[in-house]
C-alpha positions as CSV (number, residue, x, y, z in Angstrom):
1,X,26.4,30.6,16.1
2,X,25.5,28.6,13.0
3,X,23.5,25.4,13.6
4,X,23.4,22.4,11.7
5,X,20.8,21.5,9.6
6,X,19.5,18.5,8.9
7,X,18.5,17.4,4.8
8,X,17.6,14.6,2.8
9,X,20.0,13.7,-0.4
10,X,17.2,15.0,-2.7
11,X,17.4,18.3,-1.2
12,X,21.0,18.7,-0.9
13,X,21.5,17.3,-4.5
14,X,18.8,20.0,-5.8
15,X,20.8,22.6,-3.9
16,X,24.2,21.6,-5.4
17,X,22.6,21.7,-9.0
18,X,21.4,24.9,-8.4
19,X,24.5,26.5,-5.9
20,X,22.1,26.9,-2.6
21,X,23.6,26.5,0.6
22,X,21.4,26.8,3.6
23,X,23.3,28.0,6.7
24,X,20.9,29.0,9.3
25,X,18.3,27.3,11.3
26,X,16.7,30.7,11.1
27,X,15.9,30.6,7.2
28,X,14.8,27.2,7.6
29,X,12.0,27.9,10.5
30,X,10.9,31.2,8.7
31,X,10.6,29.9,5.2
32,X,7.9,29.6,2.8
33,X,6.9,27.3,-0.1
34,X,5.3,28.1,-2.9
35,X,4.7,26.1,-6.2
36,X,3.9,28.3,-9.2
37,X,2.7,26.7,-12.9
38,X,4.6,28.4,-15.4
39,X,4.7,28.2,-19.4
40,X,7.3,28.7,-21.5
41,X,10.0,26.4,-20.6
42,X,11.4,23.9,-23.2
43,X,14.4,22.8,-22.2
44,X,17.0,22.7,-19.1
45,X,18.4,26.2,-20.6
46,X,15.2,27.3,-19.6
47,X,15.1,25.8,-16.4
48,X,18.7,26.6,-15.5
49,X,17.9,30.4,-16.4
50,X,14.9,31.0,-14.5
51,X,17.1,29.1,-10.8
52,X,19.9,31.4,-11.8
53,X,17.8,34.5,-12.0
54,X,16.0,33.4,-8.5
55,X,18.9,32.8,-6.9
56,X,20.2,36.0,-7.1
57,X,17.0,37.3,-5.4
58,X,17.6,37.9,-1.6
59,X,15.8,35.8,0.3
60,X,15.8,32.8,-2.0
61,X,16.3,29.5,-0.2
62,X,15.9,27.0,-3.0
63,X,14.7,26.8,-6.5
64,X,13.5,24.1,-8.7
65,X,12.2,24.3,-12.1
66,X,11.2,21.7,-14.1
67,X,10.0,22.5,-17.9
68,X,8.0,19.2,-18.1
69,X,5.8,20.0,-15.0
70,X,5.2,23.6,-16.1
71,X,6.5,24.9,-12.2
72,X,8.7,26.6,-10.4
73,X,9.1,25.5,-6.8
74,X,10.3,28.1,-4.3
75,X,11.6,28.5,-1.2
76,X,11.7,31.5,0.5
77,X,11.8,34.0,3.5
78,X,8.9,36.5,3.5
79,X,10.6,38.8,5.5
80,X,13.4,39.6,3.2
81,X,11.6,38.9,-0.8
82,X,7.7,39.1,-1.7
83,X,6.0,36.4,-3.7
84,X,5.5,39.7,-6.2
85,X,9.1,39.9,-6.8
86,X,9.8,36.4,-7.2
87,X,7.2,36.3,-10.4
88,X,8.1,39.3,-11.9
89,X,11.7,37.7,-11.8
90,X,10.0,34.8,-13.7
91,X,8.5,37.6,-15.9
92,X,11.6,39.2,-16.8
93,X,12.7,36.1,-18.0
94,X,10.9,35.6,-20.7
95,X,8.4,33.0,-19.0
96,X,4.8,33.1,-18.1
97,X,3.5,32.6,-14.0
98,X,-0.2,31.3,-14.7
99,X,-2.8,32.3,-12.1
């Protein structure tokens, strides 16, 4: 059974930019946010290549990156991705996860 969940415009609008579709109530009740200062970023190429490469991770519930604030926001499930993986993905592309 799939239940419905409930979000504001903002967060179905960042969804849609980025191709996230929440499903489950499940995913919602277990998730965790983190918000992770990153360098590197210059444009929305850079922004739109660092959501992309999260959103393939499993476990990734939402992603926003925003090159003028230097961060990453994350949404995720512990249970299925570490907060490990989720900056060496940053790593990998090209983009530093300060401390």
């Amino acid at each position: 059974m799939i239940n419905i969940v409930f979000l504001t415009i903002s967060d179905v609008y960042a969804r849609h930019l980025i191709g996230f579709t929440i499903n489950k109530q499940e995913e919602v009740s277990m998730a965790e946010s983190i918000s992770l200062a990153v360098t590197g970023m210059k444009c929305g190429g850079c922004e739109s290549n660092v959501s992309m490469k999260l959103k393939d991770v499993e476990g990734v519930i939402t992603v926003v990156a925003s090159s003028k604030d230097n961060k990453v926001d994350v949404t995720f499930d512990p249970s299925k991705t570490a907060l490990k993986t989720i900056v060496q993905v940053i790593t990998d592309a090209g983009f530093l996860v300060e401390p």
